[in-house]
N, C-alpha and C positions, 0 to 999 in steps of 0.2 A: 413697434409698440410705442404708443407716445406718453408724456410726463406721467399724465395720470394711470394709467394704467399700472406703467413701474411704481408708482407709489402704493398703490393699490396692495399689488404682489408686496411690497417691501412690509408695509403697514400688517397685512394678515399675517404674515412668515415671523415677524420682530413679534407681535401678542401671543401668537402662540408656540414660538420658542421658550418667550418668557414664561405664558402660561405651563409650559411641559417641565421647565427646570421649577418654576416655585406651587404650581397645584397637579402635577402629576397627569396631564396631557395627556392622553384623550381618556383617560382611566385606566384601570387593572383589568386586563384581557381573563376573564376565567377566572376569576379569585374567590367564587363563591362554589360552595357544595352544592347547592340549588340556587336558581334565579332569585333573588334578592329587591325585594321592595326597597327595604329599609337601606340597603347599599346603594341603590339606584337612588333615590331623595338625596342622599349625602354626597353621590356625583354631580348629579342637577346642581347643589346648591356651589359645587368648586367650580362645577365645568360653566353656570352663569353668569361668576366672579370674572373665569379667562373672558368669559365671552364678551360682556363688558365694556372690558377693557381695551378687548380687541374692537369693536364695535366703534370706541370713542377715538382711539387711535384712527383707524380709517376714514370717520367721518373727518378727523383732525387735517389728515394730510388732502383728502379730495374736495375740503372750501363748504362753503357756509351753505351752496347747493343742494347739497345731499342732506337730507332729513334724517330726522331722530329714527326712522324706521330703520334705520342701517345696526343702530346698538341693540334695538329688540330683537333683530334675526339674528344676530352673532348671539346673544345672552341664549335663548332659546336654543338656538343650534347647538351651540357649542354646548350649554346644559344638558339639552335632550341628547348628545352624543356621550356625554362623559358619562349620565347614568344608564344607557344602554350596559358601555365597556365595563362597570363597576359593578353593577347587576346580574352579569355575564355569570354562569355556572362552570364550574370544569368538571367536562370538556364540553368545551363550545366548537361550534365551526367559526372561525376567525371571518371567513366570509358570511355567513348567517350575522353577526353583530355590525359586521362593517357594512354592510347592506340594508340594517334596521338603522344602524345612526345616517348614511344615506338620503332616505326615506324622512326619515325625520328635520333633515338641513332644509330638505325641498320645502317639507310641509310649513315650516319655520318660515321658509323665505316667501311660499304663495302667501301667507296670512300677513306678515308683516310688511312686505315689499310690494303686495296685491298687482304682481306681476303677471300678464296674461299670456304671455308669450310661453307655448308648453314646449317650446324645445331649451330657451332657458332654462325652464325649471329644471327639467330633465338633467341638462349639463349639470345644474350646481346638486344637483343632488348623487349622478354617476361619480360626478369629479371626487366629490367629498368620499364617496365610498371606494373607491378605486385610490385616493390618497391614503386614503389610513391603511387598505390593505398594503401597500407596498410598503409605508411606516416599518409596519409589524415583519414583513418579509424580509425587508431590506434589514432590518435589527436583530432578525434570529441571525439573518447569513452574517453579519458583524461580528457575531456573540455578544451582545447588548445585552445586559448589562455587564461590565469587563471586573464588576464586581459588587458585590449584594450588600454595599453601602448604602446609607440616605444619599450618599453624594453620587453614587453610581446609579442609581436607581434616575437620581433627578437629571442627569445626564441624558440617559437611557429618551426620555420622556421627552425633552429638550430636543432632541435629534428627530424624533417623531414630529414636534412641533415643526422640525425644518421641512422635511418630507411635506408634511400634510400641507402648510403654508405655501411652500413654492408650487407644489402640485396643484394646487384646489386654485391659490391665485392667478396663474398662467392660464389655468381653463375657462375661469369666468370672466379674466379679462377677455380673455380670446371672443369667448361669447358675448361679451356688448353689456356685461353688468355696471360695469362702470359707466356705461352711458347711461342706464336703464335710472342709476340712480343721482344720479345728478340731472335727469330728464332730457339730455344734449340728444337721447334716440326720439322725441316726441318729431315728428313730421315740420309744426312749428314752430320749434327752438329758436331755428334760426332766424326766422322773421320776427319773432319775440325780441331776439337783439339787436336786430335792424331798428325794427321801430322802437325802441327805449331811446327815450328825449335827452338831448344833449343841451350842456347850457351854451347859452348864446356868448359869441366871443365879442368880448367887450374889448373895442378899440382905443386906446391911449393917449388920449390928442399930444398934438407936436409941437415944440417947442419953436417959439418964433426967434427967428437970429437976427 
């Protein structure tokens, strides 16, 4: 796996840790009596603060390359997931939500990333729902929350953010997103670098003895 890549993974794992310990990452699984509009709007607007963030971060570590579409798929993603989770009734199937937030990463990343490659998409769309399912798996078998504090709960959320982060990054590095958005997979990248003009090296005349 080479530099970018690992920063890639590093860069999503760090925003949405951060985002699980201070906005509650990926939202409340099932917290509502019925599906919830108004909970759902209030996830969107946490989950497209993490997303952001996270967005700004990875464009930060992968270079001046990768375009502003990278903060729009993370804001949207990551909003369009949090009020999935927030909007959630109990009981939900934990796979029914993490399959719609899924669904929604994809649709986030064709519009924003206008990615055409449909096995991509597919990846970041399984990876994201197949990460947060194991999130939620992996955190009941823990007993997560180890206590029904703010500070337990934000814990809780933070660990989610590991899961999902190291999971979701390893997949779509694996799959070529990283190249996809820095443009390094276009056929002529590297001819684009070849030919970018180099200045002329200017010789230093010599000194007579």
């Amino acid at each position: 796996m080479n530099i970018r890549r690992v920063l890639w993974v590093a860069a999503t794992t760090v925003g949405l840790v951060v985002g699980g310990f201070a906005l509650h990452f990926p939202g409340s699984f099932a917290g509502q009596a019925v599906w919830s509009i108004s909970a759902g709007v209030f996830g969107f607007v946490l989950g497209a603060a993490n997303g952001l963030a996270v967005g700004l971060l990875q464009r930060l570590v992968l270079g001046r390359r990768v375009g502003a579409g990278v903060v729009a798929w993370m804001a949207l993603a990551v909003g369009g997931s949090h009020a999935v989770f927030d909007a959630s009734k109990a009981p939900s199937s934990i796979v029914l939500v993490a399959g719609l937030a899924g669904v929604v990463m994809a649709a986030a990343y064709l519009v924003a990333i206008r990615d055409r490659s449909p096995a991509r998409v597919a990846t970041v769309g399984v990876a994201w729902a197949l990460a947060l399912l194991a999130s939620h798996l992996i955190s009941n078998a823990m007993g997560l929350p180890f206590e029904a504090t703010p500070f337990g709960w934000a814990i809780d959320h933070a660990f989610d953010g590991l899961v999902v982060g190291l999971g979701f990054g390893v997949a779509t590095a694996a799959a070529g997103v990283v190249e996809r958005l820095s443009g390094s997979d276009r056929p002529d990248a590297a001819a684009e670098v070849m030919a970018e003009p180099r200045s002329p090296r200017v010789e230093r005349p010599g000194r007579d003895t």
